[in-house]
N, C-alpha and C positions, 0 to 999 in steps of 0.2 A: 472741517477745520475752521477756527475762527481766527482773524484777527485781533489783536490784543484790545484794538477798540470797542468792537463787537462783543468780546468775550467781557470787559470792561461794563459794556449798557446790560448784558443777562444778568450778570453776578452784581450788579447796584454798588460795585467797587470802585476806584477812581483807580486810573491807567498807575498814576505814581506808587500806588499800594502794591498791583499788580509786577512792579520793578522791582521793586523792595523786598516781597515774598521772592521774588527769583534770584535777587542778588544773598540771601540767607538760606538759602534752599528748600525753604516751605513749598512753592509751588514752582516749579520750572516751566516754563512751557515745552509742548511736544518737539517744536522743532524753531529754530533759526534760519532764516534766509541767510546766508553767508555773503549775499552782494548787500543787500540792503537791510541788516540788521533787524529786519521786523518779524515780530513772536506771533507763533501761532500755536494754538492752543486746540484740545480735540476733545471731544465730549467726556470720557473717563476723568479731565480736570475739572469740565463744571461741577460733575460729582466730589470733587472733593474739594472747590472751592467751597461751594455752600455749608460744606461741612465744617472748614476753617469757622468757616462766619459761624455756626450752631457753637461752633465751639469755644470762639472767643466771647459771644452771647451770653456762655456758662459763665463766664469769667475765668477762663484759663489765659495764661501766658502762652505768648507764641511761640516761645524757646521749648515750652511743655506740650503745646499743639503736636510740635516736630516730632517730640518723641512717640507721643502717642499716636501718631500715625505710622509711623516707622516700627512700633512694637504689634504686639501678637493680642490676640482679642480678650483675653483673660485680663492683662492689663490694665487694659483700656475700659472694660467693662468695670471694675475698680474703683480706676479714675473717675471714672461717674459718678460710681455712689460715692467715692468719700467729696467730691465736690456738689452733691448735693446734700450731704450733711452739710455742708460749711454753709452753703445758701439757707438751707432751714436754719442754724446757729443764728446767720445775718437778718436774720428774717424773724426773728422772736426777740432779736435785740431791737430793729426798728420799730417793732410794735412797745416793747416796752418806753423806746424812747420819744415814742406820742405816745404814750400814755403819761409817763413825765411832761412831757408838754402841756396835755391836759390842764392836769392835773396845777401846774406852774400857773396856768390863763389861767383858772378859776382863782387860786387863792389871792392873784393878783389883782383881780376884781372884785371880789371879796373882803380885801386887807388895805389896798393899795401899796403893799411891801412886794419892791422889786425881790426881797432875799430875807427869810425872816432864819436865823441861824437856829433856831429852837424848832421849828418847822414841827412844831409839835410833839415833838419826841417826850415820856413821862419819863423822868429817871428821878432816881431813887437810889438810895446807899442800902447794902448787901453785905452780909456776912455769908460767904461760900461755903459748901459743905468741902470736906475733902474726898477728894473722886481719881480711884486707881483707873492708870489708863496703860494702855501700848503707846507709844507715843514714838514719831521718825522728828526728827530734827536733821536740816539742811537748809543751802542756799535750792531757793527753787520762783518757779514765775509761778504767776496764780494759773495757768494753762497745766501747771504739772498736779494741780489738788488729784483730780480724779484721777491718777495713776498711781499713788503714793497712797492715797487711800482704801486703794484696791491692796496693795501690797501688805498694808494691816491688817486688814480684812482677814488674807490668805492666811498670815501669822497665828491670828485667833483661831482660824477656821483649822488650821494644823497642828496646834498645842491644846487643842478641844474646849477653847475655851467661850465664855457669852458673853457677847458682845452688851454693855448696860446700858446704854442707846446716847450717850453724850458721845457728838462729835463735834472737834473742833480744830483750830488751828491757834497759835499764839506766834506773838511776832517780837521778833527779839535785836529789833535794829530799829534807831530812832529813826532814820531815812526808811521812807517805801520806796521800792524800785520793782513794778507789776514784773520786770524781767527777770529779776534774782534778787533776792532776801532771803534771810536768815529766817526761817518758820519753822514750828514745831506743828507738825499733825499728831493730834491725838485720839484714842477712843479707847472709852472709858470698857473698862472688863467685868463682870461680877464677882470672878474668884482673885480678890485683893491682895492675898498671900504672894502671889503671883505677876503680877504685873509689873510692868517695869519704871513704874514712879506714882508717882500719889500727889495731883496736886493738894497742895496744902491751903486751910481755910484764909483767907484773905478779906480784908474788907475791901469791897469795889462799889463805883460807880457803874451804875447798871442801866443799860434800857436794850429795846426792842424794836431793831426795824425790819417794817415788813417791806416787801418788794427786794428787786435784781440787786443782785451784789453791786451793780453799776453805782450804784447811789449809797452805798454804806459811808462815806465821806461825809454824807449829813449826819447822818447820827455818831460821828467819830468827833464832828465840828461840835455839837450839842451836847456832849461830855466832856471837851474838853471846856467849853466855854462855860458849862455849870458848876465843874470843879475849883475854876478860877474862881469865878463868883461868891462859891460860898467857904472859901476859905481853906481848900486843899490845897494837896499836889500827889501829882505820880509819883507811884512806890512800886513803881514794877512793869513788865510785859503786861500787855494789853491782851486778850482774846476773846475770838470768836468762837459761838456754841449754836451750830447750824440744827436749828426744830424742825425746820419743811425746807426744803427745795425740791429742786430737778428730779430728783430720785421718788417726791410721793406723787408725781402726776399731779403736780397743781403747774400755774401759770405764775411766771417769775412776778408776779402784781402780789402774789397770794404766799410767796416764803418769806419764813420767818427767821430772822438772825439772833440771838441773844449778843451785848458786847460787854465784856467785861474790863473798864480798866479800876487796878488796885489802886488801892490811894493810902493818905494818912493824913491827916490835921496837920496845917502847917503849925510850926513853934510859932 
């Protein structure tokens, strides 16, 4: 048996932590002196303090700790993997956001522009083909793209129809809110007869950014600021027409977005 001190210097915990797990029922100790209130603790808890600790390591919450100590190994085993997806998720955004940083040192030594709004982006005025698609329209967060477009996917793949390789989204609310917006997922079909809209040919202002969706806001700023410029305005939803991402096995530094916003000549 250990004293809560003792047990306190093996576990590299502080005594007050050790109170706090007991008063939440994460770790109890084995037993209470009932004259003088002092916790003792017996080796079956080192085992599963260190395990607390591996687990809040992971990045689990200790309300989520509990459960998953208290549930059955199928679980638990689970909970692993999908929290080690979410660390590789965290873990390809940090990279990409030193590579952003990079990327920022150099041009800023190079230019001496803390923020250059054109950051290079070529755009260029486009007249659109028109392209029959399936298309889901709803409020949705950018967390829900790959499930919604799984669920077109299944649509085509159930009405035997081919898929013509435009995938996109369009955004149909002047406010973004990453949480819930008004977005239209679409993918375009070969058999046109068939589909359930057509977008129609449109002039837009157009360009191409490469790298993580994180930074598409530059190239949204760099359309908007060239349409100003040269004498437009918006005449419609904007949209995205994803060429490479996640799905071809490149590195988010290496996908490519097309963005489409329509316009018209001001009077």
């Amino acid at each position: 048996m250990y004293q809560i001190g003792e047990f306190s210097k093996i576990c590299q915990v502080s005594v007050k932590t050790l109170r706090y797990y007991d008063g939440i029922g994460l770790l109890k100790p084995s037993s209470v002196d009932r004259f003088t209130g002092y916790r003792y603790y017996d080796r079956s808890q080192l085992e599963r303090m260190l395990l607390i600790q591996k687990l809040k390591r992971y990045g689990f919450p200790l309300e989520e700790i509990g459960a998953l100590l208290s549930g059955g190994e199928g679980a638990f085993r689970r909970a692993l993997r999908r929290q080690r997806d979410k660390l590789e998720a965290q873990r390809v955004e940090l990279e990409t956001i030193l590579q952003e940083l990079d990327a920022q040192a150099q041009a800023f030594e190079r230019t001496g522009n803390i923020m250059d709004i054109s950051n290079g982006y070529e755009i260029k005025l486009t007249e659109t083909e028109p392209v029959a698609v399936f298309s889901l329209r709803k409020r949705m967060g950018a967390e829900d793209y790959g499930k919604y477009f799984s669920e077109l996917y299944e649509r085509i793949a159930k009405e035997g129809l081919t898929p013509g390789g435009v995938t996109g989204a369009m955004y149909h609310e002047e406010e973004y809110d990453r949480e819930s917006s008004e977005i239209e997922l679409f993918v375009s079909v070969r058999e046109t007869e068939r589909a359930d809209k057509t977008l129609e040919p449109r002039l837009c202002a157009t360009t191409v950014h490469k790298g993580a969706y994180s930074t598409l806001n530059e190239a949204y700023a760099a359309l908007v600021s060239w349409i100003e410029e040269n004498g437009y305005e918006r005449d419609g939803a904007p949209y995205d027409v994803y060429r490479q991402g996640a799905w071809s096995n490149l590195a988010p530094k290496d996908w490519e977005t097309e963005i489409y916003f329509p316009v018209r000549k001001k009077a």
